[in-house]
Backbone as CSV, one residue per row, in Angstrom:
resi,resn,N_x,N_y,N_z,CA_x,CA_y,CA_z,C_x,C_y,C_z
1,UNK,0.831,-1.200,0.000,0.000,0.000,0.000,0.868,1.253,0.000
2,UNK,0.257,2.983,-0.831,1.487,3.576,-0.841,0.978,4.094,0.585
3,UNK,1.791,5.028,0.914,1.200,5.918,2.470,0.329,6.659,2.260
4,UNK,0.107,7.332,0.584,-1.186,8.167,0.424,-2.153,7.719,-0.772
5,UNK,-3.318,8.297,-0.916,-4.019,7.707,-1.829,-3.829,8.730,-3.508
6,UNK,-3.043,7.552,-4.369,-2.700,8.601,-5.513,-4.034,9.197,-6.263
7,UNK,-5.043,8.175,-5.927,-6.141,9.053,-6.455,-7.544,8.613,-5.793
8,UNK,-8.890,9.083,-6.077,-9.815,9.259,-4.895,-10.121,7.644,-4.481
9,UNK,-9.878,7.050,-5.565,-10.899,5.584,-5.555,-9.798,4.925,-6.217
10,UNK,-9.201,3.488,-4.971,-8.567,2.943,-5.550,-8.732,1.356,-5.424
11,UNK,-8.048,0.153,-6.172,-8.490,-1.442,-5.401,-7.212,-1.842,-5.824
12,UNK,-7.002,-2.760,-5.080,-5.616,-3.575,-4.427,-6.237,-4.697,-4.492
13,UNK,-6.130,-6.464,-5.493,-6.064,-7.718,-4.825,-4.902,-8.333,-4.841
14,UNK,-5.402,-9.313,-3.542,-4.421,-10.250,-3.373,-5.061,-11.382,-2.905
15,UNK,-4.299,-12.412,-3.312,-4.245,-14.199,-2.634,-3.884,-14.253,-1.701
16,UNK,-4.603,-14.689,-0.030,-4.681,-14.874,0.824,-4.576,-16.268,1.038
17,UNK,-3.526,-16.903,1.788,-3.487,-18.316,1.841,-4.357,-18.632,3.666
18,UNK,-4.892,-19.849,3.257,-5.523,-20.240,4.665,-4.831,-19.935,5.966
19,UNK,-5.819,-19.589,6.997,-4.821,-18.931,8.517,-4.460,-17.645,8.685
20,UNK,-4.178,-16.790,6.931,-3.555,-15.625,7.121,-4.114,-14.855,7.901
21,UNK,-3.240,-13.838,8.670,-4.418,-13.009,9.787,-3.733,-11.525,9.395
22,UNK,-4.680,-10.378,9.317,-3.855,-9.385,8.698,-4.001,-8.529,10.291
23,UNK,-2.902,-8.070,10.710,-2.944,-7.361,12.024,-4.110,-6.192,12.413
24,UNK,-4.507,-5.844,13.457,-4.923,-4.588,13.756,-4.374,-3.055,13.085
25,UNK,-5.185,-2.447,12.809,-4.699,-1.565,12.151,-5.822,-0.471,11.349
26,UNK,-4.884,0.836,10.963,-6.599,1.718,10.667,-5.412,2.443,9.728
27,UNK,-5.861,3.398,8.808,-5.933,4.207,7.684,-6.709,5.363,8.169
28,UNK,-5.879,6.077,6.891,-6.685,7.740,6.564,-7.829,7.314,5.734
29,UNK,-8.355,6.755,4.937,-8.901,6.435,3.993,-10.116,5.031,4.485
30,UNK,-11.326,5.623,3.978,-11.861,3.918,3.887,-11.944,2.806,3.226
31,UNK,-12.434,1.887,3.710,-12.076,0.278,2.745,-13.544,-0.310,2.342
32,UNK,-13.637,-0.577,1.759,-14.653,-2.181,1.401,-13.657,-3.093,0.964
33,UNK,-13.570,-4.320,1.690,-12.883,-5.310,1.935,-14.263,-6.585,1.636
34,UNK,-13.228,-7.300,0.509,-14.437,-7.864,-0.302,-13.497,-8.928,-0.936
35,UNK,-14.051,-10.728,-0.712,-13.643,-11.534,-1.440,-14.147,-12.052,-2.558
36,UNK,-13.945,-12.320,-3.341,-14.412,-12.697,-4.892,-14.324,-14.283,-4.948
37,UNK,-13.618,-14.984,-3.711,-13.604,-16.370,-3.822,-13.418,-16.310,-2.173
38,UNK,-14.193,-17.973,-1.236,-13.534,-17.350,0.208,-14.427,-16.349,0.716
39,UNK,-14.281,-16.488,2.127,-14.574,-15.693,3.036,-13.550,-14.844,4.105
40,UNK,-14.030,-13.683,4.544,-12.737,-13.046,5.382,-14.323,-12.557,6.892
41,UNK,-13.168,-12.904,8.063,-13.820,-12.733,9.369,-13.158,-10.949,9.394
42,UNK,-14.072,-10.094,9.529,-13.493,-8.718,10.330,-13.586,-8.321,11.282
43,UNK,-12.944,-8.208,12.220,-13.057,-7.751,13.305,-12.703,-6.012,13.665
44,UNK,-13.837,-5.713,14.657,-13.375,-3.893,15.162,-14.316,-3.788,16.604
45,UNK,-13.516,-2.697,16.716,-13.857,-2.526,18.534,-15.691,-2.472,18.177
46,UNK,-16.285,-2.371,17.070,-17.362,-2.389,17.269,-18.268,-4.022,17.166
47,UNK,-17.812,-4.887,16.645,-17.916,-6.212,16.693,-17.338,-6.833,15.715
48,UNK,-17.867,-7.888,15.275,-17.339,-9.220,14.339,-17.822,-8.857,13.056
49,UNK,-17.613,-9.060,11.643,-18.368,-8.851,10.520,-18.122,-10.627,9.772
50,UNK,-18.783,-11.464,9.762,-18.294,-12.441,8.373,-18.664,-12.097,7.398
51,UNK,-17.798,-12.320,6.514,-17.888,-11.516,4.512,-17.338,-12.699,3.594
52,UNK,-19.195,-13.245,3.407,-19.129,-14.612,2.313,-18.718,-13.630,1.396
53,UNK,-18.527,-14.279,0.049,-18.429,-13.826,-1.370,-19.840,-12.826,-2.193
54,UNK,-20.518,-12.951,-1.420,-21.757,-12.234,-1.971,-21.796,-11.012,-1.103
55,UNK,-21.006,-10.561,-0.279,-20.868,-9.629,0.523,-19.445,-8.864,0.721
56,UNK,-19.805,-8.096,1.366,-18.687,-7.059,1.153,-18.726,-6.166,2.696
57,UNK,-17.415,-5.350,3.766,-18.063,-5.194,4.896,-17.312,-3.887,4.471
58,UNK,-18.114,-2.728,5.236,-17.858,-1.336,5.028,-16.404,-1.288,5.936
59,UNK,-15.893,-0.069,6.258,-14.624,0.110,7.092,-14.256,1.740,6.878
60,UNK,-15.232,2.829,7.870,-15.023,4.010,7.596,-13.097,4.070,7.916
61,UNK,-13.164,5.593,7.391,-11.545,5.443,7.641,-11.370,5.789,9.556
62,UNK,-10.423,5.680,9.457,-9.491,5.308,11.159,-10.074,4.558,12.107
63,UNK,-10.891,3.410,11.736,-11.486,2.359,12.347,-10.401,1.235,12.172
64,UNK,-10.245,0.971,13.902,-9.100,-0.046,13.817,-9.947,-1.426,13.373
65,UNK,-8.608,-2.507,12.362,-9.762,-3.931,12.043,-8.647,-4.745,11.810
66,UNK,-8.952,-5.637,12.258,-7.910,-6.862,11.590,-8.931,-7.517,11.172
67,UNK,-8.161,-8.574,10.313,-9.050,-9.979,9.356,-8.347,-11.242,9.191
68,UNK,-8.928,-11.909,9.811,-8.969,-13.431,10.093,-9.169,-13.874,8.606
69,UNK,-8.245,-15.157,8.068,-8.672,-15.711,6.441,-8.860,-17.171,7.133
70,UNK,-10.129,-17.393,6.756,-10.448,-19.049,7.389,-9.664,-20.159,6.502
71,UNK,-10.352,-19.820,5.265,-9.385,-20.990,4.418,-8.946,-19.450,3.006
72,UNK,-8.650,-20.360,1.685,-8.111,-19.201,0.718,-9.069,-18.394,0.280
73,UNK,-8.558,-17.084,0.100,-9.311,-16.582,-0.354,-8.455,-15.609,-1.666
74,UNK,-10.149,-15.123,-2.361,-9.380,-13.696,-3.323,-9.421,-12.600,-3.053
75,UNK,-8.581,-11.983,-2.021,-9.478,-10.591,-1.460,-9.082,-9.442,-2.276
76,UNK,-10.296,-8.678,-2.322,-10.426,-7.245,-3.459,-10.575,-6.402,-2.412
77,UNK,-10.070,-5.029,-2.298,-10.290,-3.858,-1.485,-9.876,-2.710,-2.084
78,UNK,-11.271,-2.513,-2.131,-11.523,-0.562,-2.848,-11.452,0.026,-1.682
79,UNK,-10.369,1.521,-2.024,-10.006,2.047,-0.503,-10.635,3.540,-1.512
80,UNK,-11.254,4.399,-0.724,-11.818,5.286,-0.499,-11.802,6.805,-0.227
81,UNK,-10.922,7.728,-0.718,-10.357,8.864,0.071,-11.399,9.522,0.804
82,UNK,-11.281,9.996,2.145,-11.284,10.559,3.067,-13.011,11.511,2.497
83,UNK,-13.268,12.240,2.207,-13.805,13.380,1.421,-15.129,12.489,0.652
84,UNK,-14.973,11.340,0.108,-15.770,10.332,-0.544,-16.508,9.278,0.346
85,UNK,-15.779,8.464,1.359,-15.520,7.783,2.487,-17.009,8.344,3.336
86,UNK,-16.377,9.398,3.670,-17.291,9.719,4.539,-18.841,10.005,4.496
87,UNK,-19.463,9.838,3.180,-20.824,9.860,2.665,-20.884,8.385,2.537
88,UNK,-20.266,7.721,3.332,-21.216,6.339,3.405,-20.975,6.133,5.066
89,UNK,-20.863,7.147,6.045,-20.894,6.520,7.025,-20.037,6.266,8.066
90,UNK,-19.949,6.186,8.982,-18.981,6.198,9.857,-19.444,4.973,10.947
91,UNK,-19.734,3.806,10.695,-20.257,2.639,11.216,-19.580,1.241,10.180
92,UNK,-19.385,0.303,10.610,-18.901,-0.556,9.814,-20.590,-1.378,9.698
93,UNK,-20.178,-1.619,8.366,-21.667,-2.791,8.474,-21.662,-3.649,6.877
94,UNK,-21.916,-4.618,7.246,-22.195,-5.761,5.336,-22.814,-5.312,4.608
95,UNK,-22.262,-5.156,3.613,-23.096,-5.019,2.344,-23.278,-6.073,1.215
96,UNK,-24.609,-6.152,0.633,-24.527,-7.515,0.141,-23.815,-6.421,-1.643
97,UNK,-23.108,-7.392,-2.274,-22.246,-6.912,-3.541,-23.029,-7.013,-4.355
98,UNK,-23.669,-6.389,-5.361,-24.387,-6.788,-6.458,-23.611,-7.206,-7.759
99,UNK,-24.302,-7.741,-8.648,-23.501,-8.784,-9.827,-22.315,-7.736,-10.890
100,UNK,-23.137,-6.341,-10.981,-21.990,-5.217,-11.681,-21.075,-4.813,-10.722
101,UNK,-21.400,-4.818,-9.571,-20.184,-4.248,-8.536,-18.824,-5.324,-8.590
102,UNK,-19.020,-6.728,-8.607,-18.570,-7.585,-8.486,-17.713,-7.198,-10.147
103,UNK,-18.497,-7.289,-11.083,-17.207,-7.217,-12.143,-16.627,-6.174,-12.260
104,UNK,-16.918,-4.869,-11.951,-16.418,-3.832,-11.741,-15.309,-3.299,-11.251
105,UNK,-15.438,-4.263,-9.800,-14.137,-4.370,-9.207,-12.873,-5.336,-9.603
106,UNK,-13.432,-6.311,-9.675,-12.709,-7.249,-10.812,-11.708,-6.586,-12.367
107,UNK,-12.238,-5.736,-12.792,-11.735,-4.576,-14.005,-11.314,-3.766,-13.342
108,UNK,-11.475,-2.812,-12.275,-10.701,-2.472,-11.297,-9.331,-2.461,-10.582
109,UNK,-9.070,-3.872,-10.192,-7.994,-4.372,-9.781,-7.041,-4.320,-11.003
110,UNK,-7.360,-4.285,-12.419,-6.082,-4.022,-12.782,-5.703,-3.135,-13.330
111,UNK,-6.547,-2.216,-12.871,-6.039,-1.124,-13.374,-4.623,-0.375,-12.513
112,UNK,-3.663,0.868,-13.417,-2.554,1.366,-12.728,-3.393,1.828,-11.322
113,UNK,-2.256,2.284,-10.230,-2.617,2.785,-9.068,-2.999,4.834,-9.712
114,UNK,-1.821,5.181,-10.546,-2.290,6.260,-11.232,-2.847,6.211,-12.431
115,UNK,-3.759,5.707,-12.011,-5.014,5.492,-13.713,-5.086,7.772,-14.157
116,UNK,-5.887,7.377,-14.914,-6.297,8.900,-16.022,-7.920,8.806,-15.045
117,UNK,-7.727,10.204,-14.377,-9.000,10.364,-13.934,-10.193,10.901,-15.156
118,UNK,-9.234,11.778,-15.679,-10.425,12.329,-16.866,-10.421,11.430,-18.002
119,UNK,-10.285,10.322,-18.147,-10.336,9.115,-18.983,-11.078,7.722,-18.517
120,UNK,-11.633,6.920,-19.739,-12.370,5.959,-19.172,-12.064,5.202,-18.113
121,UNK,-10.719,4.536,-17.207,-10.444,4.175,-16.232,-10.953,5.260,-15.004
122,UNK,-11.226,6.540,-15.134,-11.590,7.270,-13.777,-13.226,7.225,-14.130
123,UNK,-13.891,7.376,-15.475,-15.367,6.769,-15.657,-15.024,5.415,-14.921
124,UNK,-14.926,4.377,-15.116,-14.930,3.463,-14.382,-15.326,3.353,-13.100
125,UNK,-14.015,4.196,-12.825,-14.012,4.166,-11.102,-15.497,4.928,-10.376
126,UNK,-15.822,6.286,-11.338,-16.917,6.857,-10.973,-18.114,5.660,-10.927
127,UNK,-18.354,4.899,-11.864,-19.672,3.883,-11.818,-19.650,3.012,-10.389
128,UNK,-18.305,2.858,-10.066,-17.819,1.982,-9.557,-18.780,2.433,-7.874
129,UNK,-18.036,3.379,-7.521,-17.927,4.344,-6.667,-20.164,4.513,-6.417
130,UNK,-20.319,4.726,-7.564,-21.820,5.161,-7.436,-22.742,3.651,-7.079
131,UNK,-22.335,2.417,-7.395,-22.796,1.161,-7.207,-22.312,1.053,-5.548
132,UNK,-21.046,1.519,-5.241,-20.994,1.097,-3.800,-21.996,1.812,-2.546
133,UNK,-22.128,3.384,-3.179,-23.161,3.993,-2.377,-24.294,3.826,-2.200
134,UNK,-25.066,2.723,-3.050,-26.137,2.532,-3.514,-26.105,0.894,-2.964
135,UNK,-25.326,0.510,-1.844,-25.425,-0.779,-1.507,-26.478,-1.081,-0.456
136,UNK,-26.705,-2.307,-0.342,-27.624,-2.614,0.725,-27.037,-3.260,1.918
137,UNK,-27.734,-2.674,2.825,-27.055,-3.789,4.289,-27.499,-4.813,4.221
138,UNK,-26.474,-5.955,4.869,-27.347,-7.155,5.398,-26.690,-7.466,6.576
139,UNK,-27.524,-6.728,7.589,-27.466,-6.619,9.625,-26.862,-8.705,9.838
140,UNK,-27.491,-9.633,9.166,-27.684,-10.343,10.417,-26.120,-10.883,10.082
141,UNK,-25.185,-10.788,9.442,-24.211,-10.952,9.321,-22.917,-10.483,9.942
142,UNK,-23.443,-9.686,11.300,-22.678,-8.799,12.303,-23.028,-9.229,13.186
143,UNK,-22.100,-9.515,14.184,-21.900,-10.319,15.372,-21.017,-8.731,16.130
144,UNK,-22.487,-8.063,17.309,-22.017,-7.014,17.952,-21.388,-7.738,19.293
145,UNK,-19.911,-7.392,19.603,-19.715,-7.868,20.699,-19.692,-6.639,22.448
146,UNK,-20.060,-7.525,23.103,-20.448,-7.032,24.258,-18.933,-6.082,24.834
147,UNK,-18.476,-5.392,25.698,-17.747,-4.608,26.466,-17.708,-5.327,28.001
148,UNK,-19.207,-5.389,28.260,-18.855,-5.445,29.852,-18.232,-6.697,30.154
149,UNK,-17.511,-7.354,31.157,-16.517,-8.188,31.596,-17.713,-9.704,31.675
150,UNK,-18.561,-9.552,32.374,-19.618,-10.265,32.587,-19.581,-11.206,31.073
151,UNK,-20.231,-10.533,30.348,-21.077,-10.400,29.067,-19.794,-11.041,28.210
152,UNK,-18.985,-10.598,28.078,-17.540,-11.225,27.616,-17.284,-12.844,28.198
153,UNK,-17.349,-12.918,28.759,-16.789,-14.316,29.511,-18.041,-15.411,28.736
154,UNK,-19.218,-14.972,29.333,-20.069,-15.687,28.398,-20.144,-15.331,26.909
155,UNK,-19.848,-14.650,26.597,-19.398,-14.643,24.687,-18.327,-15.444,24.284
156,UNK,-17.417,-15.699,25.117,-15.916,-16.376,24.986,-16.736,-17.721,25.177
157,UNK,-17.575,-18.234,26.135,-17.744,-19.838,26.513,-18.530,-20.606,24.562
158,UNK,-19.522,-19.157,24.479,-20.344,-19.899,23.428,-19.827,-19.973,21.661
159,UNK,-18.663,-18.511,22.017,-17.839,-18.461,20.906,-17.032,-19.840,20.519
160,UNK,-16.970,-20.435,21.819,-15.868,-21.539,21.481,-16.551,-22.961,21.465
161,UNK,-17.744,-22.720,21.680,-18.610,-23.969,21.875,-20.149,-23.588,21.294
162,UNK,-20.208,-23.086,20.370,-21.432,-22.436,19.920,-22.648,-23.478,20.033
163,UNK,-22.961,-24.832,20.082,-23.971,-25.932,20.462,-24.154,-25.878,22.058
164,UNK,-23.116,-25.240,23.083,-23.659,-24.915,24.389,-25.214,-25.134,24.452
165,UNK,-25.678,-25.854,25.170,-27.460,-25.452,25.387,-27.554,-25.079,26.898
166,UNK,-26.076,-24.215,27.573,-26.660,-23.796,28.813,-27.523,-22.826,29.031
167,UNK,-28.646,-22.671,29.879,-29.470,-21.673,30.328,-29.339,-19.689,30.172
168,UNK,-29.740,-19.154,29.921,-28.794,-17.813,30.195,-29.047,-17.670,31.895
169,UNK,-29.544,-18.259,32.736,-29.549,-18.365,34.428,-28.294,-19.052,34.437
170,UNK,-27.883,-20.135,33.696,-26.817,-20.852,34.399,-25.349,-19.762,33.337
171,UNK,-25.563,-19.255,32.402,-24.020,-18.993,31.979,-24.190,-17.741,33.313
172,UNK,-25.360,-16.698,33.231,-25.077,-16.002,34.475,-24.592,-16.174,35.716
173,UNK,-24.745,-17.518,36.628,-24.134,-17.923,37.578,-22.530,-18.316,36.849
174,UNK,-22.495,-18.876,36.147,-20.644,-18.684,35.904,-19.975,-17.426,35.346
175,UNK,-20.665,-16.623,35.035,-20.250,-15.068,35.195,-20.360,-14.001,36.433
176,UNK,-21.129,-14.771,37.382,-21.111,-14.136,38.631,-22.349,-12.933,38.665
177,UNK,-23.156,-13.187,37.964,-24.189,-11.624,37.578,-25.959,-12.890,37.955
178,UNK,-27.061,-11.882,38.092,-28.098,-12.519,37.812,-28.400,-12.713,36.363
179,UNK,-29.669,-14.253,36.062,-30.319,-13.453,34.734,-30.798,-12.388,34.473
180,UNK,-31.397,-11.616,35.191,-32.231,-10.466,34.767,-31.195,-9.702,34.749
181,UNK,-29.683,-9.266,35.150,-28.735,-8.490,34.939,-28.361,-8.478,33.492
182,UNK,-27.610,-9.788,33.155,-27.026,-10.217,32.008,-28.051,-9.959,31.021
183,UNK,-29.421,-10.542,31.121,-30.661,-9.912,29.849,-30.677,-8.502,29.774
184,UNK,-30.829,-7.942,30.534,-30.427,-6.643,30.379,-29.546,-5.778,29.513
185,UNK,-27.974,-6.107,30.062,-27.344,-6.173,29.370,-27.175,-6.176,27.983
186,UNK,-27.199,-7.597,27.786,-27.162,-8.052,26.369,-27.664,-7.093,25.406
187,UNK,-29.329,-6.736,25.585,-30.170,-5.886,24.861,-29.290,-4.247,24.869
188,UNK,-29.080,-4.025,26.317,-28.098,-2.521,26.182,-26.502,-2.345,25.441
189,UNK,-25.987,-3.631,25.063,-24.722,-3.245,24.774,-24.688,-3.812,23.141
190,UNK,-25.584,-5.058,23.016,-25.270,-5.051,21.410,-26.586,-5.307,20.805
191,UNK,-27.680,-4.249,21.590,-29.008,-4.091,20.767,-29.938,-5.845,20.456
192,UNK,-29.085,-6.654,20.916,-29.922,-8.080,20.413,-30.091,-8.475,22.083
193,UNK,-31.289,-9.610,22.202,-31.189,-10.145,23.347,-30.832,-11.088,23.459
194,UNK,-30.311,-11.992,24.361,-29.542,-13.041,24.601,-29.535,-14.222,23.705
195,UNK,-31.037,-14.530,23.154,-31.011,-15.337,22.719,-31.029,-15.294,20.920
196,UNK,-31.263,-14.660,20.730,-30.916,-13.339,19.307,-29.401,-13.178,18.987
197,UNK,-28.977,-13.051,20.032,-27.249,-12.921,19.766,-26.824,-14.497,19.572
198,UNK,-27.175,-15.142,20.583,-26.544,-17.019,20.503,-26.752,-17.171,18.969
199,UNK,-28.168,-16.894,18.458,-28.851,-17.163,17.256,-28.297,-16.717,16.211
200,UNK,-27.621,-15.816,16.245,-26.388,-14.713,14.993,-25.119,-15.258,15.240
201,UNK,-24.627,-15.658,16.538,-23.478,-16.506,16.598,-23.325,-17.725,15.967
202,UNK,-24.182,-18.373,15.873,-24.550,-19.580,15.325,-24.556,-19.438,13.920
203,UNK,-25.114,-18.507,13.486,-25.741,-18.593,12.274,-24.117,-17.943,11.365
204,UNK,-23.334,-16.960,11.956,-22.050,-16.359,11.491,-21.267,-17.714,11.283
205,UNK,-21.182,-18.359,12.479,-19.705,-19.361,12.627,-20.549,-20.551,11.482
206,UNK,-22.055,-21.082,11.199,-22.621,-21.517,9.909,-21.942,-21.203,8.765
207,UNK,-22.475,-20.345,8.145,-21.585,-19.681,7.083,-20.110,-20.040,6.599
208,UNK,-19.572,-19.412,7.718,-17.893,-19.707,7.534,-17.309,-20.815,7.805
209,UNK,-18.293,-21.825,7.930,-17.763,-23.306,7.846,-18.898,-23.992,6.496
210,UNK,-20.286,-23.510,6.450,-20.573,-23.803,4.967,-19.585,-23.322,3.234
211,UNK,-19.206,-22.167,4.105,-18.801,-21.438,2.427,-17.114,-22.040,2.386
212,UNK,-16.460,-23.046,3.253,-15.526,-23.947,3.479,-15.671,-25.206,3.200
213,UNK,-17.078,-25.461,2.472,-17.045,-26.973,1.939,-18.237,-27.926,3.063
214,UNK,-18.165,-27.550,4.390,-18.837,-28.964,4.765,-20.520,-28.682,5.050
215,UNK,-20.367,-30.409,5.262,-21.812,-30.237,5.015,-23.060,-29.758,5.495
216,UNK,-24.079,-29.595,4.671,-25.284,-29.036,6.211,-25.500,-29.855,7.160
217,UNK,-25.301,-30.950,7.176,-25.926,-31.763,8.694,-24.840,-31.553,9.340
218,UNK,-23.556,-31.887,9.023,-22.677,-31.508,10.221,-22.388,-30.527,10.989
219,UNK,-23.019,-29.345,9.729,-22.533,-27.722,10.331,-23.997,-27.730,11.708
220,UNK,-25.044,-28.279,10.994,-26.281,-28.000,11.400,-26.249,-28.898,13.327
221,UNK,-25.711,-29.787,13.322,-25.743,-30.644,14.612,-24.757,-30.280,15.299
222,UNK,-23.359,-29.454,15.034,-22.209,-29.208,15.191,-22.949,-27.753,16.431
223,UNK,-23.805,-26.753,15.423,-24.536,-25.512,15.925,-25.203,-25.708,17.138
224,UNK,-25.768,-27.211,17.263,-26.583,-27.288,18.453,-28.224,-27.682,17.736
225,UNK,-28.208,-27.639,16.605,-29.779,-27.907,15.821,-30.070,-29.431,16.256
226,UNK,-31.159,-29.732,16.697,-31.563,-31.058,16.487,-31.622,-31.713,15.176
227,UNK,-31.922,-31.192,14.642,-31.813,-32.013,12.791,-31.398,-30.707,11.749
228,UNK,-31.247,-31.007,10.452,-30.994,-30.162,9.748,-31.979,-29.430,9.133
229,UNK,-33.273,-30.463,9.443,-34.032,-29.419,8.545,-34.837,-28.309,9.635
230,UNK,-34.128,-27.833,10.963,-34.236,-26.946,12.075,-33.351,-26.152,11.474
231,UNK,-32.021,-26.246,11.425,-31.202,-25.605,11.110,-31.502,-24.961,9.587
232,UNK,-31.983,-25.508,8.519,-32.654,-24.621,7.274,-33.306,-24.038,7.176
233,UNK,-34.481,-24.483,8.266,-35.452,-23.214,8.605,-35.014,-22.007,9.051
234,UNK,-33.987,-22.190,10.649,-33.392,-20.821,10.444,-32.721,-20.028,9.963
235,UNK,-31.837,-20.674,8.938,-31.096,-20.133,7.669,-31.741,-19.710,6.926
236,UNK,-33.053,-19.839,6.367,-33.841,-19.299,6.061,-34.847,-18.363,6.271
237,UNK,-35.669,-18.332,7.402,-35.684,-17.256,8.163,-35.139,-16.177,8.286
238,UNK,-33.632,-16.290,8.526,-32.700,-15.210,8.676,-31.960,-14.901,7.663
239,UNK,-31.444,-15.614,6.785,-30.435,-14.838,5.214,-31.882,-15.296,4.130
240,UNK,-33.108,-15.368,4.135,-33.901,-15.527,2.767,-33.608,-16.721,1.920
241,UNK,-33.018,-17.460,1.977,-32.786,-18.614,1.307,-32.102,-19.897,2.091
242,UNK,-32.427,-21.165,1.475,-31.404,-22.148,2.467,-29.788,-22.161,1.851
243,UNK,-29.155,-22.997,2.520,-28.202,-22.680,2.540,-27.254,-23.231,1.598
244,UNK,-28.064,-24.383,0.731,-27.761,-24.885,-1.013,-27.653,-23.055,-1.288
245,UNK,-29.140,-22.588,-1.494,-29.494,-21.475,-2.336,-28.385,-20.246,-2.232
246,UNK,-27.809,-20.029,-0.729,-27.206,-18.912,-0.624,-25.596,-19.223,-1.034
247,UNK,-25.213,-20.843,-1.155,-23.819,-20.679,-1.143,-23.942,-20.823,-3.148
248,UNK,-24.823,-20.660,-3.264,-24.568,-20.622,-4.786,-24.632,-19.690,-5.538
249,UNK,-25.497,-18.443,-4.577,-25.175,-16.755,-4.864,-24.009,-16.853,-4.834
């Protein structure tokens, strides 16, 4: 990357091999950080983002983020100057990619870093630029994580064991808080309630082991679902399609 942006709208890919983890870290400039093959986990002090291939996660500028690469990926990232950036926002959040954005950026990436602004490569970039502002969120693909110490400890137990079927009375007694504290909570610090959040946890760490190859019953019994066709219903329910349908967007 250079240290400044040679011009307003720019994209950088690269091949990400499985494991890679790109450090903490923030910019003058914002990102859409976007794989074309693969998925990338983002993380920021404001929560978790997973970004299948049909999605894309915002990143105003000086928002610290690192990114987790589960297995390979192709990652594309249009970075944003400062002045442009900031008319989309100052919140990180998914955007689902539409089918011209996707080749766009793709024609994009190879272009010079000092392309001809007043020439068809800076048309380009302008279409480019006007498709990203014009994106749509898709919320349930953000995993808000909690602050308070409490609330953490039980995010860490289910993060690592997401089929847990303990009580939210009993993770509260191993956090040392009541239920009615911790429900509380939950709803005040990342807007979902307890069982809404388990339900997005589940459904995130889904994903990033579907769009990795395995199968629905395993992902689905692995989650804590009694059968799979529990687990399709709520994949459906919650992303609009099952989960054949969505890994083939």
């Amino acid at each position: 990357m250079p240290e400044s942006m040679p011009r307003p709208v720019m994209v950088r890919a690269f091949a990400l091999e499985p494991g890679s983890e790109v450090e903490p870290h923030d910019h003058e400039w914002g990102q859409l950080a976007y794989a074309s093959e693969g998925i990338l986990v983002v993380s920021t002090p404001q929560g978790s983002w997973t970004v299948p291939p049909a999605r894309a996660v915002w990143l105003p500028p000086r928002m610290e983020h690192a990114i987790v690469i589960p297995g390979r990926v192709a990652f594309r990232s249009v970075y944003i100057d400062r002045p442009l950036a900031d008319a989309m926002g100052a919140s990180c959040r998914v955007l689902s990619v539409t089918d011209l954005l996707r080749q766009l950026i793709r024609r994009a990436a190879d272009l010079p870093l000092e392309y001809d602004p007043a020439g068809p490569d800076g048309r380009l970039m302008q279409v480019m630029l006007d498709e990203i502002m014009a994106l749509r969120e898709e919320e349930p693909l953000h995993l808000p994580m909690p602050a308070d110490p409490r609330l953490k400890r039980i995010a860490a137990v289910l993060m690592e064991n997401p089929a847990d079927r303990h009580t939210l009375g009993a993770l509260a007694t191993l956090a040392g808080s009541s239920e009615r504290t911790i429900a509380r909570l939950f709803v005040a610090e990342t807007g979902l309630s307890f069982g809404d959040w388990r339900r997005r946890l589940r459904l995130i760490q889904s994903v990033e082991r579907l769009v990795e190859g395995e199968a629905v019953t395993t992902v689905a019994l692995d989650m804590g679902y009694e059968s799979p066709s529990a687990f399709i219903a709520m994949f459906r329910r919650t992303l609009g399609s099952s989960p054949t349908a969505f890994l083939g967007r």
